[in-house]
N, C-alpha and C positions, 0 to 999 in steps of 0.2 A: 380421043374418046372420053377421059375420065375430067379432060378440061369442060368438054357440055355434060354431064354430068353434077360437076360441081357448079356448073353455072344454073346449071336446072335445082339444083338443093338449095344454092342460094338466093336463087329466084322466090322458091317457095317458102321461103324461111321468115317470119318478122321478128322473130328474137334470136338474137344473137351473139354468143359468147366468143371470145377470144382469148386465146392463152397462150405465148410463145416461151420458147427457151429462154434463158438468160445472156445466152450470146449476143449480142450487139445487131450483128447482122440480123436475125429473128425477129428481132425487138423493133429496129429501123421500118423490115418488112412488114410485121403485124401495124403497124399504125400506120404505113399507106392503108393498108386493107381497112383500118378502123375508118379512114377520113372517107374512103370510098364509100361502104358500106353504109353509113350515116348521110351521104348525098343520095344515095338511093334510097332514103326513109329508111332505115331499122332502125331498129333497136338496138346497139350496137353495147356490149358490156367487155372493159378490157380486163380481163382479171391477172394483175401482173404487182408484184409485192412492190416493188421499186423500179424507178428505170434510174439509169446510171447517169453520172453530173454531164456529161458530155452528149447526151440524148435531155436530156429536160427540155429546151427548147419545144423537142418535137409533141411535148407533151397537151392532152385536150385538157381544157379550161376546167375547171367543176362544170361551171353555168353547162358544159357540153354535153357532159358523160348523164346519161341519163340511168336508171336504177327504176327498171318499171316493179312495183308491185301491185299484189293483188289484196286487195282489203276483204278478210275473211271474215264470217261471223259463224262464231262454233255454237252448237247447241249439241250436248253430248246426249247419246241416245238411250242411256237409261234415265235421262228426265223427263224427256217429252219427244214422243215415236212423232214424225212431221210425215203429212201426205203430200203437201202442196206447196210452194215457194212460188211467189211474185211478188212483181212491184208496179210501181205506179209511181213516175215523172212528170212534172210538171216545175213552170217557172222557179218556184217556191223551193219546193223540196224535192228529194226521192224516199219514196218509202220502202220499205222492202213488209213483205207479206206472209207470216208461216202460218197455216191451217194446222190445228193439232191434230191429231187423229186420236191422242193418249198422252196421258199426264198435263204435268204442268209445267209454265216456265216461268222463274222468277228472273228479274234482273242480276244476281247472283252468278244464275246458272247460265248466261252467256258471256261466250268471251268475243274479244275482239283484237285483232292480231293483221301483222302484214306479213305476207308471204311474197318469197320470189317467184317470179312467173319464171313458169320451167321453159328454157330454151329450146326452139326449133332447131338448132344445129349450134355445135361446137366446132370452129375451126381454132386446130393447132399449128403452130408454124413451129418448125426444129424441133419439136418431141419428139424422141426415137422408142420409147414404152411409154404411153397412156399411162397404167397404173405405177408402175415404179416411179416416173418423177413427178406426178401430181398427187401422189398417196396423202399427202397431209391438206393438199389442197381440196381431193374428192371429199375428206370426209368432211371437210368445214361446208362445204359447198354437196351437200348428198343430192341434190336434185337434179345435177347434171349426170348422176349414171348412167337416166337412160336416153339422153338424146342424142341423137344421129352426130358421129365425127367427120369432120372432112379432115384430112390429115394432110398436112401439106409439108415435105421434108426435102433433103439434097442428098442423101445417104443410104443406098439401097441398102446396103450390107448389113450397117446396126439397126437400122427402121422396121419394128414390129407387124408395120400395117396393120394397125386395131381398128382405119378408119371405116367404116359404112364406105367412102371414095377415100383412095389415097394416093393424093399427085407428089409422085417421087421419081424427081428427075436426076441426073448427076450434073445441073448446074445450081450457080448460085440460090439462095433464096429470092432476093430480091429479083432474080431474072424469070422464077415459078410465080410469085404473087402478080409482078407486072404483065404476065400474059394472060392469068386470072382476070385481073383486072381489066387489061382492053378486051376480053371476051366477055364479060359484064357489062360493059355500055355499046 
């Protein structure tokens, strides 16, 4: 049940985070799921500090890992209150379009910034607490509080279940992620 579930989450999902334990076995497993998830089109984001000398091999290219953001344009609202926002494409250029409704806006008072596109679903592999062992990782990263966990672990006992879905079998990981996997394609 909780395998179409997670097939249906990640069905629905085109950004996608990934975050495993520092165990070997997690690590191995997370990047099947990375290689998979990225033939099925996502957006696939590994967020993992190091993989260890004996895993590099398995590691994706730069050229692979992709880092979608989103280019924002601030206009803070004691300068100038906005009614309306469009744009207009063409060969040339893209324009973007604010209607003032009040005040004014000088080139000053905009900023221009990239932002991370917030993830449709966070899969974890070998995490047994969500906050206690990514606590320095939540706060670098604050925009992943609130997206949907799929929790995927081998450990019923210490495993919090903090997922939205949490596939928690007492086998291997790598034996949960490969049957995720063939129930994916």
């Amino acid at each position: 049940m909780e395998n179409q579930e997670a097939k249906n989450l990640i069905a629905n999902s085109k950004n996608v985070y990934l975050i495993a334990s520092e165990e070997p076995e997690a690590i191995t497993a997370v990047l099947a799921l990375f290689y998979t998830l990225k033939e099925l089109g996502k957006n696939v984001n590994l967020l993992m500090d190091t993989l260890p000398e004996n895993l590099k091999f398995l590691s994706p290219s730069l050229d692979f890992i992709s880092y979608p953001k989103n280019f924002v344009i601030s206009v803070p609202n004691n300068v100038a209150k906005i009614s309306q926002v469009y744009y207009e494409k063409n060969d040339d250029a893209l324009k973007v379009h604010l209607t003032l409704e009040s005040g004014n806006i000088k080139k000053d008072n905009i900023a221009f910034y990239f932002s991370e596109a917030k993830p449709d679903l966070i899969i974890t592999v070998g995490i047994k607490n969500y906050v206690k062992e990514l606590s320095e990782k939540l706060n670098s990263f604050g925009f992943l509080l609130d997206s949907p966990v799929l929790n995927i672990d081998n450990n019923s006992q210490e495993n919090q279940k903090f997922g939205k879905i949490n596939l928690i079998e007492g086998t291997p990981l790598l034996e949960i992620i490969m049957k995720l996997i063939i129930n994916l394609h």
